[in-house]
C-alpha positions in Angstrom: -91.5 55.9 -14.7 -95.2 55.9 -14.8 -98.3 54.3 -13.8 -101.0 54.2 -15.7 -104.6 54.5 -14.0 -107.4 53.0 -16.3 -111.0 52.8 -15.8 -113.8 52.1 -17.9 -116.0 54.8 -18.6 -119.2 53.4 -16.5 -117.5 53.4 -13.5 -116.7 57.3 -13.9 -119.7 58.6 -15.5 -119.9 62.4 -13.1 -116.3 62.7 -14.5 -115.1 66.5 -13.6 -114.1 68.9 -16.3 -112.0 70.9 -14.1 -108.3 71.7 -15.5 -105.5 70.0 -13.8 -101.5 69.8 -14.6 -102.1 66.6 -15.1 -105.1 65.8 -17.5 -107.2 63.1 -17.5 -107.6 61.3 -21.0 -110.5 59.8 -21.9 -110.9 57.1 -25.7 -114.2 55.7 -26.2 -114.9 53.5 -22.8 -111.8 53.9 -21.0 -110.2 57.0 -18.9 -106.8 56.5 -18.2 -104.3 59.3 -16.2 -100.5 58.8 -15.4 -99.2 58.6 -12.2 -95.7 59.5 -12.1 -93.3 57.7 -9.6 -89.6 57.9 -11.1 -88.7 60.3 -7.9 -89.7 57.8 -5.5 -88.1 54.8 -3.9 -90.8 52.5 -3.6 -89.1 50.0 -1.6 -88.6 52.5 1.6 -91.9 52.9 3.9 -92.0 56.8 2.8 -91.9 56.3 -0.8 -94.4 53.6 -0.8 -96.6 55.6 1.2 -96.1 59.1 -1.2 -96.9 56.5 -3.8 -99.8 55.0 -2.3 -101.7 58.7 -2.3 -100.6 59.9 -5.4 -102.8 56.9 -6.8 -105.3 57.4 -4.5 -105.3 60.9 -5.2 -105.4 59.9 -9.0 -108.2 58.0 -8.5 -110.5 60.4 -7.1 -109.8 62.4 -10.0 -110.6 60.1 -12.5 -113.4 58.4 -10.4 -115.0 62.5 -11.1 -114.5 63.8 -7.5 -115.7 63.6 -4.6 -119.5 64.3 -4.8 -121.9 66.3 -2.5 -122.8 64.4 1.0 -126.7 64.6 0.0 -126.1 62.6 -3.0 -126.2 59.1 -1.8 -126.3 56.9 -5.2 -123.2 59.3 -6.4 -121.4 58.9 -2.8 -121.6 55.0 -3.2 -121.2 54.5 -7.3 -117.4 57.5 -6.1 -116.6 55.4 -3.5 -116.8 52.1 -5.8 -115.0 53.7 -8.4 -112.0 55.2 -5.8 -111.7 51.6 -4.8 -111.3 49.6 -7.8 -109.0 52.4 -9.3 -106.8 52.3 -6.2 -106.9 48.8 -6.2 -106.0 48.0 -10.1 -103.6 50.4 -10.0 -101.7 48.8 -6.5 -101.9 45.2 -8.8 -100.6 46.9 -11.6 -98.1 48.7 -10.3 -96.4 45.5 -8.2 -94.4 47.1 -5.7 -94.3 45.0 -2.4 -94.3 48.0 0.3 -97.1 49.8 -1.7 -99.3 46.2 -1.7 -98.4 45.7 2.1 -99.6 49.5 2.9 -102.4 49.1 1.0 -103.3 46.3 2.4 -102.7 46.9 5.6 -100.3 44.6 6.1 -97.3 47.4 6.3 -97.7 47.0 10.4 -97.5 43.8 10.5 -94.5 43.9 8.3 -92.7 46.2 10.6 -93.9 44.8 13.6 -92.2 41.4 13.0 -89.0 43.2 11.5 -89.0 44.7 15.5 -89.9 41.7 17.1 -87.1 39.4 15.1 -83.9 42.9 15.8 -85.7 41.9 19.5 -85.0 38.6 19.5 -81.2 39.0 18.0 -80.1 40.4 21.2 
């Protein structure tokens, strides 16, 4: 199985040209790259989390990379980019653990798991 990461092209305009195993593609407006997850079991803390930066990690590569620390308007127009990748591709992908990490809510998740095994004894 496979995510697909899309973005339109104005929100990646410093895209990289660096070669990676996995490439990204690029048709007309829209730069997609595949995030695989078939090895992972998404509904166990560990998988979510492997899963959760693989598509960060995918989106920094199709957001262009990081850029240098002196470049301001690039640092904030990456940083936009990272975060509407990441997020489209937590919606798209639908997994509840990988939404509740995301979103911060994987603690609180746990937490009341701990606190309800605490109040069953």
């Amino acid at each position: 199985m496979r995510l697909t990461l899309t973005l339109a092209a104005f929100a990646f305009a410093g895209l990289s040209a660096v070669a990676h195993a996995q490439p990204v593609q690029i048709s007309g407006d829209v730069a997609t790259l595949d995030v695989p997850y078939a090895d992972l079991n998404l509904s166990h803390p560990a998988g979510a989390e492997t899963m959760l930066n693989r598509i960060k990690a995918a989106a920094a590569r199709v957001c262009g990379g990081k850029p240098d620390a002196r470049e301001m308007h690039a640092a904030v127009h990456y940083r936009t980019c990272v975060q509407t990748a990441t997020q489209s591709a937590v919606a798209q992908l639908n997994a509840t653990r990988v939404t509740a990490l995301y979103t911060g809510r994987a603690n609180l998740d746990q937490s009341s798991t701990q606190e309800t095994s605490l109040s069953q004894r």
